[in-house]
C-alpha positions as CSV (number, residue, x, y, z in Angstrom):
1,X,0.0,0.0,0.0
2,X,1.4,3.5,-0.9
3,X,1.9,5.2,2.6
4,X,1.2,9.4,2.2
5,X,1.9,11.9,5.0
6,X,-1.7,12.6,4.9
7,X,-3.6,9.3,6.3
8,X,-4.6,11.0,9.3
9,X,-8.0,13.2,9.4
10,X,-6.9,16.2,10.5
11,X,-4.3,16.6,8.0
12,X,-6.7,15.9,5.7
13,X,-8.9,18.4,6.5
14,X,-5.8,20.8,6.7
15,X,-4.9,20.0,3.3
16,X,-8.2,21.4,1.7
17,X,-7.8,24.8,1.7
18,X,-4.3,24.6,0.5
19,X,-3.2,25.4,-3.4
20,X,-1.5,22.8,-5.2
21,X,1.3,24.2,-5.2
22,X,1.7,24.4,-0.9
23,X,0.0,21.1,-1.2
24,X,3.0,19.6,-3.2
25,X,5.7,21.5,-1.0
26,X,3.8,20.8,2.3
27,X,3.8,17.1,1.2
28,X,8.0,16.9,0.6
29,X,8.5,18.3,3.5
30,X,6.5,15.9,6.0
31,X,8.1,13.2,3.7
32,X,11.6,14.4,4.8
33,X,10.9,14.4,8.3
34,X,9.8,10.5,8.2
35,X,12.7,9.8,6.1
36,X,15.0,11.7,8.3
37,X,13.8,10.5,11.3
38,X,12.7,7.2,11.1
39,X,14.4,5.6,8.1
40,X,17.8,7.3,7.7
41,X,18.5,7.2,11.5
42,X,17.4,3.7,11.7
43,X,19.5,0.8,13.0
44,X,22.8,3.6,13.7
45,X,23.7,2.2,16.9
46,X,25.1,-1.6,16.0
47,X,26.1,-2.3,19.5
48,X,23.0,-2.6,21.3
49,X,22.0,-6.3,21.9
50,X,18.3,-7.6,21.8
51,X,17.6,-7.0,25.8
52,X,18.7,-3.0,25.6
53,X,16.6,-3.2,22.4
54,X,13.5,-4.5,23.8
55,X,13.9,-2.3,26.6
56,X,14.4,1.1,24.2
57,X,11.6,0.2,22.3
58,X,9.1,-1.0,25.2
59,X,8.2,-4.2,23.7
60,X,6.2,-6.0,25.9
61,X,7.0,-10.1,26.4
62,X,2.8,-10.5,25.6
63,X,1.0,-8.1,23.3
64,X,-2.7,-9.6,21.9
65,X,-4.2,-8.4,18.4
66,X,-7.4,-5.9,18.7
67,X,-10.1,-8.2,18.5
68,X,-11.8,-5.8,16.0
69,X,-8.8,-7.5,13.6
70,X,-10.8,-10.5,12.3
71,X,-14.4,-9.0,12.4
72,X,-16.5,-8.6,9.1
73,X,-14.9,-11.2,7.2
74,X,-16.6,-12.8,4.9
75,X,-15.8,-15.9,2.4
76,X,-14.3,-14.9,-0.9
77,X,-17.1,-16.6,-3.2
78,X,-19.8,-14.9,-1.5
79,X,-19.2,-11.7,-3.0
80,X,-19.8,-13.3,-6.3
81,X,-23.5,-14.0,-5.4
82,X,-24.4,-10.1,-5.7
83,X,-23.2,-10.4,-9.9
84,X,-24.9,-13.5,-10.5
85,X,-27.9,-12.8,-9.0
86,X,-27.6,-8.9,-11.3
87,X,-26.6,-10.4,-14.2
88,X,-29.6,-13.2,-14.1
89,X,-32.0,-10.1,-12.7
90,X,-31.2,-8.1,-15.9
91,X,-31.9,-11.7,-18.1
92,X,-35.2,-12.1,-16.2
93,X,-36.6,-8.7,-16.7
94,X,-35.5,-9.0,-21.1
95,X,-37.5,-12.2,-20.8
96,X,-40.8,-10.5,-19.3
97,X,-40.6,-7.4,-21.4
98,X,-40.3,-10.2,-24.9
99,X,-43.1,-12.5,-23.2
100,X,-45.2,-9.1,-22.8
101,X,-44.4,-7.7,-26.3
102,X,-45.3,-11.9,-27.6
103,X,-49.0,-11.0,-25.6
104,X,-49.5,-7.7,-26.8
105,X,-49.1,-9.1,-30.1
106,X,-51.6,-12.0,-29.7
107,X,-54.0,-9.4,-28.1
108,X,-53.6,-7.3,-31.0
109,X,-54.2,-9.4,-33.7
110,X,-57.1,-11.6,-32.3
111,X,-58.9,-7.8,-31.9
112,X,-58.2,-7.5,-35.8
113,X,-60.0,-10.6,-36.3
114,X,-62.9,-10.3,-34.2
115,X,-63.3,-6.4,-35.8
116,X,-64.0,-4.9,-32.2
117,X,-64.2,-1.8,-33.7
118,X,-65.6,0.2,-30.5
119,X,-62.1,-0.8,-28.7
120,X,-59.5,-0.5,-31.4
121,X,-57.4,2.7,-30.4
122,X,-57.1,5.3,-33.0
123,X,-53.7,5.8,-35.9
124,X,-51.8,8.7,-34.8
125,X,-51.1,11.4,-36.8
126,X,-46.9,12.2,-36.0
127,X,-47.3,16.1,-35.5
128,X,-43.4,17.7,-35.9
129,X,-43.9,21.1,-34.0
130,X,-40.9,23.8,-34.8
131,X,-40.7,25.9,-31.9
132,X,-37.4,27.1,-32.5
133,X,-36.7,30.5,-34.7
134,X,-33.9,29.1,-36.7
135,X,-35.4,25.7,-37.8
136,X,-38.5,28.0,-39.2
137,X,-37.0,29.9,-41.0
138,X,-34.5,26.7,-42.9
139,X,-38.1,25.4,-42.9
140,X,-39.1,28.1,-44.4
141,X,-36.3,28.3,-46.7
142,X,-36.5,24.4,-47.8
143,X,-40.5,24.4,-48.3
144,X,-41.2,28.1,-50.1
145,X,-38.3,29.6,-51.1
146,X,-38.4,33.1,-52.3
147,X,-36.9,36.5,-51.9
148,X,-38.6,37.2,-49.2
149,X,-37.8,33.9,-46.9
150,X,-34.6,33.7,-48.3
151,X,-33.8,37.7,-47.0
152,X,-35.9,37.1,-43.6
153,X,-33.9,33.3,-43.1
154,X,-30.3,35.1,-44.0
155,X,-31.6,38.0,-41.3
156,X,-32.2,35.0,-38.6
157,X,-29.7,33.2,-39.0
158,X,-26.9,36.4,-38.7
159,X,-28.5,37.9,-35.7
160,X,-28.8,33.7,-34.0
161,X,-24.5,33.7,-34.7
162,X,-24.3,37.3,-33.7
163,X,-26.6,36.7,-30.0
164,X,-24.4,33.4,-29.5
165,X,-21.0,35.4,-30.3
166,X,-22.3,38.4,-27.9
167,X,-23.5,35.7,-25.2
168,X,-20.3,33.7,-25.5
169,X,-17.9,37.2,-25.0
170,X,-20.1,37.9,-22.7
171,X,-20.0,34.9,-20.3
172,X,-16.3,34.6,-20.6
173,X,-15.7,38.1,-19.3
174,X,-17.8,37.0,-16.1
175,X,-16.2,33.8,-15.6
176,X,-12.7,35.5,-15.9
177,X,-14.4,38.8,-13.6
178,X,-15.3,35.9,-10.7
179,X,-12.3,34.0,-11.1
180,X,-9.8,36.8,-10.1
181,X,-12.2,37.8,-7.4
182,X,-12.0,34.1,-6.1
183,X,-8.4,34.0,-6.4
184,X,-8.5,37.4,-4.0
185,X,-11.2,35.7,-1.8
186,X,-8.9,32.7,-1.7
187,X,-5.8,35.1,-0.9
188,X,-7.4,36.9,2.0
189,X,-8.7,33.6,3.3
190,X,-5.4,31.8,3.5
191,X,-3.5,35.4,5.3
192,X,-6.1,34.7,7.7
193,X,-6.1,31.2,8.0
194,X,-2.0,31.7,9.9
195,X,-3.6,33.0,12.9
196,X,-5.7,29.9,13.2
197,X,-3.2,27.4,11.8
198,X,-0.4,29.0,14.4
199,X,-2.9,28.4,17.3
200,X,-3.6,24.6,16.4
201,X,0.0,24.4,16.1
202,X,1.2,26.0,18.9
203,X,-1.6,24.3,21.2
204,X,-0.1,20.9,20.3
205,X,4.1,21.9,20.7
206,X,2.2,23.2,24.5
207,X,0.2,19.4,24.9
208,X,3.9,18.0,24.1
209,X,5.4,20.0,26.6
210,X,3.0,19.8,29.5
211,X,2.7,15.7,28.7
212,X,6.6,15.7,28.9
213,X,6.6,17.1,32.3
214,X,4.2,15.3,33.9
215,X,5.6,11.9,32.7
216,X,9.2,12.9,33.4
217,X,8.0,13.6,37.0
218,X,6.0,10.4,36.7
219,X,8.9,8.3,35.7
220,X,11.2,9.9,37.8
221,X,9.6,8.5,41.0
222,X,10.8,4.7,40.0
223,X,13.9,5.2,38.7
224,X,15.5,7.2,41.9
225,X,17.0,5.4,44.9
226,X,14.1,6.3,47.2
227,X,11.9,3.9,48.6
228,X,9.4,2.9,45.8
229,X,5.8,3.6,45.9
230,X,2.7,2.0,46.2
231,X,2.0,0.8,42.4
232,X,-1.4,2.4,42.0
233,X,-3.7,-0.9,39.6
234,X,-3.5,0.5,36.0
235,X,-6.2,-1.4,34.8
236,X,-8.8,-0.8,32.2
237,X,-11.2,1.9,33.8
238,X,-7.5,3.9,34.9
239,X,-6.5,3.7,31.1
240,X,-9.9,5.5,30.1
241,X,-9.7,7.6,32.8
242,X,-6.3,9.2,31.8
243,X,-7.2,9.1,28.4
244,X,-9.6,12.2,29.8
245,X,-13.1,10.0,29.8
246,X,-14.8,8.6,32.8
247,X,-15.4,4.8,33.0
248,X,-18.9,4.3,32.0
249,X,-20.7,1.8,34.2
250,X,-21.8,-1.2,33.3
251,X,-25.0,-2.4,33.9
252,X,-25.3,-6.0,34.9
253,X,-29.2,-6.7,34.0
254,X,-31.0,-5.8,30.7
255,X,-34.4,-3.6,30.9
256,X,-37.5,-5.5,30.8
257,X,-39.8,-5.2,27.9
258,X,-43.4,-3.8,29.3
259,X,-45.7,-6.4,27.8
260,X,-48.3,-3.8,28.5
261,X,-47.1,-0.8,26.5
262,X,-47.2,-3.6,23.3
263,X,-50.6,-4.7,24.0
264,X,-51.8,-1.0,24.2
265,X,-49.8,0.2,20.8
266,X,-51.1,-3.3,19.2
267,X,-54.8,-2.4,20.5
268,X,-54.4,1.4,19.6
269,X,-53.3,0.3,15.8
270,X,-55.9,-2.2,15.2
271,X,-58.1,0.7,16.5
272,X,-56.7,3.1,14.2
273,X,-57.6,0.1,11.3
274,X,-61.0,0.0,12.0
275,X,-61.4,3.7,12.1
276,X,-60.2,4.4,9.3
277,X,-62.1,1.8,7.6
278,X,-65.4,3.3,8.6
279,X,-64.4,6.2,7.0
280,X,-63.5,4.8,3.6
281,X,-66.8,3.1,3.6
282,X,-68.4,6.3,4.9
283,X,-66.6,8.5,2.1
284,X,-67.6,5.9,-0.5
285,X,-71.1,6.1,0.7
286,X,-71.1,9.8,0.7
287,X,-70.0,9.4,-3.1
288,X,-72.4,7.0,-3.8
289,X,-74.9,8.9,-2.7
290,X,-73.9,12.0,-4.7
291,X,-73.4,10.3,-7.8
292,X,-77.0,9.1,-7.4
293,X,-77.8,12.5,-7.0
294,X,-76.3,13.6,-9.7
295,X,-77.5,10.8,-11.7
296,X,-81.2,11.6,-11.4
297,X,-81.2,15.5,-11.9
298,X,-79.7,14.6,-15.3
299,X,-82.0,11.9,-16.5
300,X,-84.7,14.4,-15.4
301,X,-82.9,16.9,-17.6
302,X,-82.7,14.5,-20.2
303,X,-86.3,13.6,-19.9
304,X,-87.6,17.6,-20.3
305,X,-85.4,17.4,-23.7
306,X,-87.3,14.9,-24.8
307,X,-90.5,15.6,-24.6
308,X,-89.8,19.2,-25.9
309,X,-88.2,17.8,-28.5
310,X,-89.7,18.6,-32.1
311,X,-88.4,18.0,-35.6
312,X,-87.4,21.6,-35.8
313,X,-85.2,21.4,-33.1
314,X,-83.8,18.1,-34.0
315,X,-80.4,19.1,-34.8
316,X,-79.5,21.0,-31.7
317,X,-81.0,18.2,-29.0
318,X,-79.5,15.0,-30.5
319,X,-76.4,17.2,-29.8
320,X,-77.1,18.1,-26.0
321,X,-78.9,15.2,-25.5
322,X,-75.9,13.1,-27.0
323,X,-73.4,14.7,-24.1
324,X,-76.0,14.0,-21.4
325,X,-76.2,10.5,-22.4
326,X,-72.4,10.7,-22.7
327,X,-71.6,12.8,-19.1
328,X,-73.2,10.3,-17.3
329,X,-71.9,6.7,-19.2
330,X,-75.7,5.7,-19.8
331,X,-76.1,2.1,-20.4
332,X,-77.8,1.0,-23.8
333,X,-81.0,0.5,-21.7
334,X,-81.1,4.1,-19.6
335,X,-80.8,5.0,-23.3
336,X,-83.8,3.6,-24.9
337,X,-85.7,4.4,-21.9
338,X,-85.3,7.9,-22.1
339,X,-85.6,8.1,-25.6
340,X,-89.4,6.7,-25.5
341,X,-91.8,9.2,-26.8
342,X,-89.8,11.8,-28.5
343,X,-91.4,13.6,-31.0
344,X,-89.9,13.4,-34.2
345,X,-91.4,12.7,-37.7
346,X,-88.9,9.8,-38.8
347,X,-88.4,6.4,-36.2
348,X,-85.5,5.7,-38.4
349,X,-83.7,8.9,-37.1
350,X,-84.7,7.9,-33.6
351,X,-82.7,4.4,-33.9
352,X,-79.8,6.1,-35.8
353,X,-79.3,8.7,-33.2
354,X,-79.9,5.9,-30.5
355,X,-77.5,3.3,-31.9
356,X,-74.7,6.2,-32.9
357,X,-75.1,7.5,-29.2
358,X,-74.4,3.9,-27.6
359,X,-71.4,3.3,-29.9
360,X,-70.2,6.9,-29.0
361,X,-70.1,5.6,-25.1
362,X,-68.9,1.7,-25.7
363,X,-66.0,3.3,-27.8
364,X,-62.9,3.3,-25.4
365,X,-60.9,5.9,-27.3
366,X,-61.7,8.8,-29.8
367,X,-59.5,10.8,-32.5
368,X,-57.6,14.1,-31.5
369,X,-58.9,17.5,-32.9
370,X,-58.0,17.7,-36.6
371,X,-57.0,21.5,-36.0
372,X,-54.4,19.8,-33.0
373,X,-53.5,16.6,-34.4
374,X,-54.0,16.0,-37.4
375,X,-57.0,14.3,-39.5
376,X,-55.6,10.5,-38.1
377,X,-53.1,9.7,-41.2
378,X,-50.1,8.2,-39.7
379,X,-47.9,10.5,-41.8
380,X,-46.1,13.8,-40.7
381,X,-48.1,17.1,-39.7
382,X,-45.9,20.1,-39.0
383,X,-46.8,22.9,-37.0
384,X,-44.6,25.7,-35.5
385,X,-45.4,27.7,-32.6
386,X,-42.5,30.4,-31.2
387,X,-42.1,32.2,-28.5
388,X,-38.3,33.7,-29.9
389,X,-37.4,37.1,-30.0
390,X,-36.0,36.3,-33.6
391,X,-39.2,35.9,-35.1
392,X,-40.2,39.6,-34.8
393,X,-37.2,40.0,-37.3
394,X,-38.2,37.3,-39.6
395,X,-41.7,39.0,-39.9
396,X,-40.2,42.0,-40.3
397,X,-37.8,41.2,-43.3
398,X,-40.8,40.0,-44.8
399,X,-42.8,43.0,-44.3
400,X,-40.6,45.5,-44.0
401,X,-43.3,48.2,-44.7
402,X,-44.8,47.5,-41.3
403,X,-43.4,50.0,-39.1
404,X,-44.7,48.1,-36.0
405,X,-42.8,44.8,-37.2
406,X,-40.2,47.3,-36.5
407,X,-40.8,48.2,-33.3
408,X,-41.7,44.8,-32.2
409,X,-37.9,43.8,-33.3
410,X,-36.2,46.5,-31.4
411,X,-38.7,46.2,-28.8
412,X,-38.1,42.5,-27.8
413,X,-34.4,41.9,-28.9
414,X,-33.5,45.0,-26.4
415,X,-35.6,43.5,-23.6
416,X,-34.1,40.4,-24.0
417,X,-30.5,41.7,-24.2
418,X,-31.4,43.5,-21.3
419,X,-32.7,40.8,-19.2
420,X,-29.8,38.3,-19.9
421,X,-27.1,40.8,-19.3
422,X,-29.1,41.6,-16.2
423,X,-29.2,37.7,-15.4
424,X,-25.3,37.3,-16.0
425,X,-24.6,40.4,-13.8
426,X,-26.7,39.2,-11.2
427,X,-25.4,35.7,-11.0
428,X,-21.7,37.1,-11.2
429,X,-22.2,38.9,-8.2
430,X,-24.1,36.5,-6.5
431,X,-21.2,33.7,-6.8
432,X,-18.7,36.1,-5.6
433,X,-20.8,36.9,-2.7
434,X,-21.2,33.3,-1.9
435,X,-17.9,32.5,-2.4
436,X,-16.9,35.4,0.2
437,X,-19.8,34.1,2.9
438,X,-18.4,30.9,1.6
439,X,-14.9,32.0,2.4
440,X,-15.6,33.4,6.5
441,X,-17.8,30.6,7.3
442,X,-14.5,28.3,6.3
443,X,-12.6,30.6,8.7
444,X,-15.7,30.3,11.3
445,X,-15.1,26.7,10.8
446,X,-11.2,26.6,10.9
447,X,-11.3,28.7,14.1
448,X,-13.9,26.5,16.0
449,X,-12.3,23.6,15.2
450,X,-8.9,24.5,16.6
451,X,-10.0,23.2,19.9
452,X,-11.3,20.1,18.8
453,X,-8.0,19.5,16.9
454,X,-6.1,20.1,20.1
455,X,-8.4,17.7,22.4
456,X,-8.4,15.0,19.2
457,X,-4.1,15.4,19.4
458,X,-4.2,14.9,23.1
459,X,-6.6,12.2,23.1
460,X,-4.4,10.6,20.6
461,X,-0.9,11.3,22.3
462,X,-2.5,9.8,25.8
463,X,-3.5,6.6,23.4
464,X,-0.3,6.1,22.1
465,X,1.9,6.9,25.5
466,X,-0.4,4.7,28.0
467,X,0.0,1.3,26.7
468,X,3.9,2.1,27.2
469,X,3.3,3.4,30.4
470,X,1.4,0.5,31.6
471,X,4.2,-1.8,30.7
472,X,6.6,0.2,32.6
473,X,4.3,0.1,35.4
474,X,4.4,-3.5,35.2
475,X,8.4,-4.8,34.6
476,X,8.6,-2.5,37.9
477,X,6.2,-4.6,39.8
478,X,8.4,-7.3,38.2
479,X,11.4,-6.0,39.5
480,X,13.6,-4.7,36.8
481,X,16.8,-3.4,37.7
482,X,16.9,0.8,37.6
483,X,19.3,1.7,34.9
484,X,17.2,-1.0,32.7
485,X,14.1,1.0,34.1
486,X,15.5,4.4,33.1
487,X,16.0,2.9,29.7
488,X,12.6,2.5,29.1
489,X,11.4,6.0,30.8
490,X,13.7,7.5,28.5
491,X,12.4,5.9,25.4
492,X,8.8,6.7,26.8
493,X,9.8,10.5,26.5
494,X,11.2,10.0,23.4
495,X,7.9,8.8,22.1
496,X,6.1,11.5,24.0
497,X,8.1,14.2,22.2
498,X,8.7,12.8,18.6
499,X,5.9,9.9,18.6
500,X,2.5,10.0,16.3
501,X,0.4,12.1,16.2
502,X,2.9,14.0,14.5
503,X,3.4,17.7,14.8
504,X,4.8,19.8,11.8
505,X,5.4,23.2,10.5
């Protein structure tokens, strides 16, 4: 694995408001102090035998792995189940979509044969709508060329290159305006961000020094030729304790589940159920009711139509009759019953009007509006409807009589280069505003966390120093001789003043 100075996560976060450049020199520089320090000076001293060494370097005679070592592993071909069971997913979903496109097909064809006419859906008519300025007028140009749409298509199409080279200038110049004010937001951020970065650093060289003394005075006590003291027992709840966190305690018996509090929450959602049941019934009801309503005041509607229905005004109730029948999905038989004694001259027209009105509300699906979609050929309908500030020029260069043309043109093409250069100045100023809110809540940040940077170093240093201060601790209950004993204190302040968590400049 390719080991980087920046592992840990407070150099991480350091690193982030750096430049590439102070990233790249900050990074040589904590790789010369490991190489210095712990490579080059390495294995110097060739006359220290194995006991001096295990002593320098505090090795205890019986160090376990953290059980945390071996967790979460799982066996190799197991993580080739998640694939397989993808790759056959994928397969099983193309088989359904072919075995549904197989039915469809069936369905399809067996309606062709039977000639359900009522439920066949409509052809569509492919309507191509040109709502863009530029394709009109080529449209234009292709379908009807003449002087005129040749003139008005040249005009479009010099103003569209003109508005994008304007547009393009234009958003450069912002993007170059905001740039040079985020290099001086950056500039002002990092002159500020010494103060902070001199505290965090200064506030660990101080944790060093302060940890030094106490453990020097610490040690000092067992290496003298005084009477020894009482070894205090540095077990587990002393270790968290020095680390600076109190020993939680632990408790022995598990909380009882309250039986009752289920049975009420069971008893309160079944409740809940039930309720809320009654009201769906309720509300259906309730709809029921209004749709029967409804129902009746139309058939009585329906029923005054007819029997003021004359051959005169034929034409005008088969049509409002037709959309009563329709509004309220009559069946064939509400149909004929309502029809019974209208008064006109022909019975045929009666069974006509009947039959078509019954077929009108059996048929699942109708044709669009000719006007909208076409007349139902399934061949290409074109339309065109703009909303472009260029097509007040392209009706102008084909009229170019009409003064208001004119002042359309000059009208919308200055309200719209108006409105986007007010949009671009508007959004250039807004991201350097962000960027310098941006900028002080990172030094907000920076400054707050300086503290939790110092307890996180501490925390760490008192991690790393305790396990070798419990094995001094204990090869003095075992009675090690002193200058062995001042060995290890010394290598114990050693790794107090140049161990990790490392401290640079």
């Amino acid at each position: 694995m390719n080991i980087t100075p920046f592992h840990d996560n407070e150099t991480a976060r350091a690193q982030r408001n750096l430049t590439t450049t102070q990233k790249r020199t900050n990074s040589n520089t904590k790789e010369g102090v490991l190489v210095n320090n712990f490579i080059k000076d390495a294995g110097t001293d060739t006359c220290v035998n194995l006991d001096n060494t295990v002593d320098m370097l505090i090795i205890s005679d019986r160090a376990k792995l953290p059980q945390k070592l071996d967790e979460d592993k799982l066996p190799q071909e197991k993580s080739l189940l998640p694939i397989s069971a993808a790759a056959l997913g994928v397969m099983g979903v193309f088989a359904g979509v072919t075995a549904f496109i197989s039915h469809n097909t069936k369905v399809a064809t067996n309606m062709a044969k039977n000639m359900v006419k009522e439920k066949w859906l409509p052809t569509l008519t492919r309507n191509i709508s040109i709502n863009d300025e530029t394709s009109q007028a080529i449209f234009q140009m292709v379908t009807n060329p003449n002087k005129k749409t040749i003139i008005a298509g040249i005009g479009v199409l010099s103003l569209t290159a003109t508005a994008f080279m304007g547009k393009t200038f234009f958003d450069g110049f912002k993007e170059i305006w905001v740039k040079k004010r985020e290099a001086d937001i950056q500039k002002n951020l990092q002159e500020k961000l010494i103060d902070v970065e001199t505290q965090s650093f200064s506030g660990k060289i101080q944790i060093i020094r302060n940890t030094l003394s106490d453990k020097a005075k610490e040690l000092n006590k067992y290496i003298t030729e005084e009477d020894e003291p009482i070894l205090p027992n540095f077990g587990k709840s002393t270790q968290i304790a020095f680390m600076g966190k109190p020993a939680a305690k632990q408790e022995t018996a598990a909380k009882k589940n309250n039986p009752i509090a289920y049975f009420l929450l069971g008893a309160a959602t079944v409740g809940g159920i039930i309720g809320l049941s009654y009201l769906s019934l309720k509300n259906l009801s309730r709809s029921k009711g209004h749709l029967k309503d409804y129902l009746e005041f139309t058939e009585d509607i329906i029923s005054k139509v007819v029997k003021n229905s004359t051959e005169e005004t034929r034409k005008q109730d088969s049509e409002n009759l037709a959309f009563l029948f329709q509004s309220i999905d009559a069946s064939p038989e509400t149909v004929k019953r309502l029809m019974q004694g209208i008064k006109w001259e022909k019975p045929e027209a009666v069974e006509e009007f009947i039959s078509s009105t019954i077929s009108k509300i059996q048929t699942s699906a109708v044709k669009v509006n000719s006007h909208i979609g076409g007349d139902g050929t399934p061949k290409p309908a074109f339309s065109s409807f703009v909303d472009d500030y260029r097509a007040f020029l392209y009706n102008w260069l084909l009229d170019t009589d009409n003064a208001q043309f004119r002042q359309l043109f000059f009208g919308m093409t200055g309200a719209a280069a108006i409105s986007y250069g007010g949009k671009l100045a508007g959004d250039a100023i807004k991201e350097v505003q962000v960027k310098k809110i941006n900028a002080q809540t990172e030094l907000d940040l920076q400054k707050r966390l300086v503290s939790t940077e110092l307890r996180n170093f501490k925390s760490k240093k008192d991690a790393a120093i305790q396990p070798l201060m419990d094995e001094f601790y204990k090869q003095v209950q075992n009675g090690k001789p002193k200058e062995q004993l001042k060995t290890m204190a010394d290598n114990i302040l050693f790794e107090v003043k140049n161990g990790p968590p490392f401290v640079y400049s």
